[in-house]
Steps between C-alpha positions, in 0.01 A plus 500: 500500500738420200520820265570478117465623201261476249519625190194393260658653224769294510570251263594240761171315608374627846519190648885451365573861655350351841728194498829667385471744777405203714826342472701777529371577868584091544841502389595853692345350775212723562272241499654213738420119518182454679359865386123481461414682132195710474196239385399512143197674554640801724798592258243483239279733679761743596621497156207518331590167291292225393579200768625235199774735460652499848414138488657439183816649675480328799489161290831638303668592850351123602656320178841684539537368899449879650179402703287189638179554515166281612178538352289771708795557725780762449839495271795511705846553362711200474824427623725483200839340465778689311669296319835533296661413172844306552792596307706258350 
């Protein structure tokens, strides 16, 4: 079960809030290549959320190469490359 926090108050949008703190556990390795994420409907359930806005994050983490995903299958995390800047 992936915890985070919500805060509906916040001026972030909820579904921003859910991808930020998506990421971080990617890149400190808390969530690992191959990790199976919650579907859209659970999270939305145990967060009380409307489903578009996990999906709407989901489709962010999608765009930015965090996850693959297959229609009416699960979202795995993707192996990423790191990749460096060189110095001239």
């Amino acid at each position: 079960m992936l915890l985070f926090s919500i805060d509906s108050r916040n001026k972030v949008p909820i579904y921003q809030q859910i991808l930020n703190q998506l990421i971080q556990l990617i890149e400190k390795n808390a969530l690992k290549p191959g990790d199976r994420l919650p579907s859209t409907r659970n999270l939305a359930s145990q967060y009380e959320l409307n489903r578009n806005t996990v999906y709407k994050a989901y489709q962010e983490l999608w765009s930015l190469g965090y996850i693959e995903s297959m229609s009416g299958s699960y979202s795995i995390v993707r192996a990423r490359k790191k990749t460096t800047i060189k110095k001239n």
